[in-house]
C-alpha positions in Angstrom: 68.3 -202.9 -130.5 66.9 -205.3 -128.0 66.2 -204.2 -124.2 68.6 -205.6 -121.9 67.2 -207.6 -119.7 65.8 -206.6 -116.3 64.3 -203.0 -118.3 61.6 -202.1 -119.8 60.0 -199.9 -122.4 58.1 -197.4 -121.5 56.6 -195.4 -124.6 53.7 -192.2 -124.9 53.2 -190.0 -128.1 56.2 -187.9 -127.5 58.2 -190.6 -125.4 59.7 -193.3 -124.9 62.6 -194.1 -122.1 64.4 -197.9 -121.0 63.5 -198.1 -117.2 65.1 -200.8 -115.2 61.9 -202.7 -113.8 62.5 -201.8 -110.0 62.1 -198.2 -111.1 58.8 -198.2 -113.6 56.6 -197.7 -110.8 57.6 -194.2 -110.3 56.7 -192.8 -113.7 58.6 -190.3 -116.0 58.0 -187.4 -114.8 60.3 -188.5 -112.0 62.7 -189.2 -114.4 62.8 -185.7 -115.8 63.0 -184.0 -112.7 65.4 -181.7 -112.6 68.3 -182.5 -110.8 70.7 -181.2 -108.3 74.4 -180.0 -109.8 77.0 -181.8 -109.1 79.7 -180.5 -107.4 83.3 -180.9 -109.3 81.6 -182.9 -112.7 83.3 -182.4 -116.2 81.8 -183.0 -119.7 78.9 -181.4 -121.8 75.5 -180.3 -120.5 76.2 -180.2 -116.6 76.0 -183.7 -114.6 73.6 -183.5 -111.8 72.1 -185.5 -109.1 68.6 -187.2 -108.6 67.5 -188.6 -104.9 65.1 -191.6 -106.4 64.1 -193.3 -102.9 65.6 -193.6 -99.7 69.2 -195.0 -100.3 68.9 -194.7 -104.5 70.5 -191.4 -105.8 70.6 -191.6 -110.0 73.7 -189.1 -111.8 71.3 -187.6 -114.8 73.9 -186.8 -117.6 72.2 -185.1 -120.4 73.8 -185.7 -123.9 75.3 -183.1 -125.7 76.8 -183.0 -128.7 80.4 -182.3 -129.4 82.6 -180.7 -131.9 81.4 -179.1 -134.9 78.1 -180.2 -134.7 78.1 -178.6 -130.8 77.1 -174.8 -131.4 74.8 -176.3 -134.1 72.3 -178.7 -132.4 73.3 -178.7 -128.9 71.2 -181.6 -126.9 69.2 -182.2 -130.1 69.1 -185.5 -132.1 67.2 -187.0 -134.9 66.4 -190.2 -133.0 66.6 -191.5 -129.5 68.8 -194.7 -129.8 71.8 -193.1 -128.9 70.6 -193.5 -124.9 69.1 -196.9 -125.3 72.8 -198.0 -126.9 75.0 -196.6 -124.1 72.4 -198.0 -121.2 73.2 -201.8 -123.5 76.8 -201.3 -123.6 77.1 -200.7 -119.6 74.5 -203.7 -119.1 77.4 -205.5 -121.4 80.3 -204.9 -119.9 78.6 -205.5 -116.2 77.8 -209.0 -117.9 81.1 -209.3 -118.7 82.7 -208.5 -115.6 83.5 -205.1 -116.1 83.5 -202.2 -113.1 81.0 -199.2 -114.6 78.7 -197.5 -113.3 75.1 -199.3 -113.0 72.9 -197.8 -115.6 69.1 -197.3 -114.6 67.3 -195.9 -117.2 67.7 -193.9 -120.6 65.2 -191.5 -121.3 64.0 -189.5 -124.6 61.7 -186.8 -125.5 60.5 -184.9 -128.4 59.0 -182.0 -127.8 59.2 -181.1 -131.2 61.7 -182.1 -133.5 64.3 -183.2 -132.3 65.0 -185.8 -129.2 66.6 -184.6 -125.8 68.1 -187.7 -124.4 69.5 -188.7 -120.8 71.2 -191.2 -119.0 70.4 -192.2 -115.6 73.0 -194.3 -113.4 73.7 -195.2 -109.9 76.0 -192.8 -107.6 78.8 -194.3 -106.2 79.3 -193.1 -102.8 83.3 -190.8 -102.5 83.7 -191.7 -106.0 85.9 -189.2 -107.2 87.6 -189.0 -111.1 91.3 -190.9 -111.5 93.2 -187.9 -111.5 91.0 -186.1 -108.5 91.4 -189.5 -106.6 95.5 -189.1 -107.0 95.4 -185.7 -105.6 93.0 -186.3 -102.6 94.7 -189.5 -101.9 98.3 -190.1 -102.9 98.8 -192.9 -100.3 96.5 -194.9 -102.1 97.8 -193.3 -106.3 99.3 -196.8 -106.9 96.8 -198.7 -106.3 93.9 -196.4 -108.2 96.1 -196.1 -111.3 97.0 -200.6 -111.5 93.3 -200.6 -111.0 92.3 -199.1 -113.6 94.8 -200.3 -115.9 92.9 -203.8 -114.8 89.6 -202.1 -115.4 90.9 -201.3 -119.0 92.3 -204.7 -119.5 88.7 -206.0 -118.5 87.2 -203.5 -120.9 90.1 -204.5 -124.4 88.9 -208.2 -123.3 85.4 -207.7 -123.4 85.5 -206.0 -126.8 85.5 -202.4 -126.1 86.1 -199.6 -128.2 85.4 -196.6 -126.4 85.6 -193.0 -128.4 86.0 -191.3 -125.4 88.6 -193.2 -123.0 90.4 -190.9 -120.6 91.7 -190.7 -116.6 88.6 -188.4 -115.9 86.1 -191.0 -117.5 87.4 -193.5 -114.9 85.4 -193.3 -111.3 87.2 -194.1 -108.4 86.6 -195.5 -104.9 88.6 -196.8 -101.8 87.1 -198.5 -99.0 89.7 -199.4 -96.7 92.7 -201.1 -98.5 90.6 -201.9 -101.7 90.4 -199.3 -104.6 87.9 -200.1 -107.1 87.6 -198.1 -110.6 84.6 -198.1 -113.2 84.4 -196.9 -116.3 81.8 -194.0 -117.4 80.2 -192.1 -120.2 80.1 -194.9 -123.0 78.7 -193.1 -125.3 78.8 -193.9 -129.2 81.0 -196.9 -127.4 81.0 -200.0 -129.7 82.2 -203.8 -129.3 84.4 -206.1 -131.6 85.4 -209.2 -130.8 88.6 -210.2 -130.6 89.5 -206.7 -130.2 93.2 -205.6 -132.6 95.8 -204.6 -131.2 95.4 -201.7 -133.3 92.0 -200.3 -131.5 93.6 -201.1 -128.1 97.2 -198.9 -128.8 94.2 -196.2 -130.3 92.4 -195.8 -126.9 96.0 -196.3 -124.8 97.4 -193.6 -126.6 94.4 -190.9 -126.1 94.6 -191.7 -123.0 98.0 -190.2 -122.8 97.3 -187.7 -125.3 94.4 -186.7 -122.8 97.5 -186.3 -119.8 99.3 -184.4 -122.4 96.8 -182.1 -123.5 95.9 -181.1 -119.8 99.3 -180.7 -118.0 97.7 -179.5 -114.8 96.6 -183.2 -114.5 99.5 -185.0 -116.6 102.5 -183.3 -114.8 101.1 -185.4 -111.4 101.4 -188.8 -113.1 105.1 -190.0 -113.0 107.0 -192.8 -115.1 106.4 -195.3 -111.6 102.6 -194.9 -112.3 103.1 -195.5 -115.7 105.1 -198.5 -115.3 102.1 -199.4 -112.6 99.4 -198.6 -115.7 101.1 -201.4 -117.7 101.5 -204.1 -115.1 97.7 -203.7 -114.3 97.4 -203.8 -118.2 99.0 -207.8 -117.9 102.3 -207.0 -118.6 105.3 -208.6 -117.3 108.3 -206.9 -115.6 110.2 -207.9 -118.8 107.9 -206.2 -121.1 107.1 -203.2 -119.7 109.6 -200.9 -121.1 109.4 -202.7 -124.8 105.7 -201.8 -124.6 106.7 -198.1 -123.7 108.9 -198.1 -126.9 106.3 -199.5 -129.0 103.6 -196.8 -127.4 105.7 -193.9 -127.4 106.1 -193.3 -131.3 102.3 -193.6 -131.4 101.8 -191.1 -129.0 104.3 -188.8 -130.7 102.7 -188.8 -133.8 99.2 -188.2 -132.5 100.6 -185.0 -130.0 102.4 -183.5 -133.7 98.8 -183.5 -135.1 98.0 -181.7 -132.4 100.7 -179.1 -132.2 102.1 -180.7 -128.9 105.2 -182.4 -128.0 105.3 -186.1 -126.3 107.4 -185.4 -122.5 
C-alpha cells in the first residue's frame, strides 16, 4: 500500500510507523508515550490523549481485536498494515471531502512476535460522540443528527464501506450555530466505487441496530430525528417515509438474528 502523501516511513529493526512529515522530527519514542485517558471514550484498548507541541494534542487508540479472536490475541497481529490502511482511508475520505478526524501517524512494533499497532489523530476541541452531543445539547439535536446523515451521505458517495458505522463512531462539534460531524475508527474500512445500494441499506441498518441494541441511547432518538437522518441522507419530503418502509423490514430481520425486536 502506498504512503499517502504528506507522510513518511519511518522503519528500525523492530519498527516501522507512517509519520505525517511535520511530525518526523520528534522521533518514536514520542510516539509511544504513554498517554493520558480519556475521559468518557468507548471501544477496545482505552483511548487516550498525547500533548505533541504547544497547540497539537494526538488521540492514541491502540487496536484491539474483537470477537472471538479478542480473549485470544488481544492487541497482537501478524503484520502491521492494518494501521497504515486505516491512516490511507481517513487521508481518502479528507481528499474526498469527507469530515473525520485528521490522522497523523500509524505506528507498529514487534517486540517479539507479534505487532502492537496504533493510530494517532488530531483532537477536536468539545467534540463529543452523536448520542453524548444530543444529551448535552438538545437545542442543537437537529442539527447534529442532519449533519451526520450529510457526513454519511459524503462517506456512501465516496465509496465507503465501513464495518463498524454507528452514532458513537460519529464526533461532534458546535461552534456557534454550525454543528459539524466526522467520522472515526475506520478500521478494516474498505472503498468500492459506485457503492450498491445493498452495502449502503447494510451500514444504515447497523446503525439502527446499534440504537436498538443500546436502549439507553436509542430511546433518546425520536421518529422527527429520524425523518431529519434521511433528509440529511438527500432525501426528499416525498420519499422519506417510502425509504422508512423499505428500511424497516431490513432492520427487522437483522434485530430477529439478534434476539431483539424492531420498536
Amino acid at each position: 500500500m502506498d504512503v499517502p502523501a504528506g507522510f513518511v516511513e519511518v522503519r528500525s529493526r523492530r519498527e516501522v510507523a507512517w509519520v505525517r512529515s511535520d511530525l518526523e522530527a520528534l522521533g518514536l519514542d514520542a510516539l509511544w508515550r504513554e498517554s493520558e485517558p480519556m475521559r468518557g471514550s468507548k471501544g477496545r484498548g482505552g483511548v487516550g490523549t498525547l500533548l505533541l507541541r504547544p497547540g497539537l494534542t494526538a488521540v492514541v487508540r491502540p487496536f484491539r481485536r474483537g470477537g472471538a479472536l479478542r480473549s485470544l490475541l488481544g492487541d497482537r497481529y501478524a503484520d502491521a498494515g492494518r494501521a497504515l490502511a486505516e491512516l490511507a482511508a481517513l487521508e481518502r475520505l479528507r481528499g474526498e471531502g469527507v469530515p473525520v478526524v485528521v490522522p497523523l501517524a500509524a505506528l507498529a512494533r514487534k517486540p517479539r512476535t507479534f505487532w502492537r499497532l496504533r493510530l494517532l489523530t488530531e483532537r477536536l476541541d468539545g467534540a463529543m460522540s452523536l448520542p453524548a452531543f444530543c444529551a448535552a445539547d438538545p437545542e442543537a439535536r437537529g442539527w447534529a443528527v442532519e449533519s451526520t446523515a450529510v457526513t454519511v451521505r459524503l462517506a456512501f458517495e465516496a465509496g465507503l464501506v465501513h464495518r463498524d458505522l454507528h452514532p458513537d463512531n460519529v464526533l461532534v462539534t458546535r461552534h456557534g450555530d454550525k454543528v459539524r460531524a466526522a467520522l472515526v475508527d475506520l478500521d478494516r474500512a474498505t472503498f468500492l466505487k459506485p457503492l450498491p445500494q445493498q452495502a449502503k441499506d447494510e451500514m444504515l441498518v447497523r446503525m439502527a441496530r446499534y440504537l436498538a441494541r443500546h436502549p439507553d441511547i436509542g430511546d433518546a432518538f425520536t421518529r422527527q430525528d429520524r425523518l431529519r437522518f434521511l433528509r440529511g441522507l438527500g432525501c426528499d419530503k416525498g420519499e422519506r417515509r417510502a425509504e422508512v418502509d423499505r428500511l424497516w423490514p431490513l432492520l427487522a430481520r437483522a434485530l430477529r438474528v439478534r434476539g431483539l425486536k424492531a420498536r
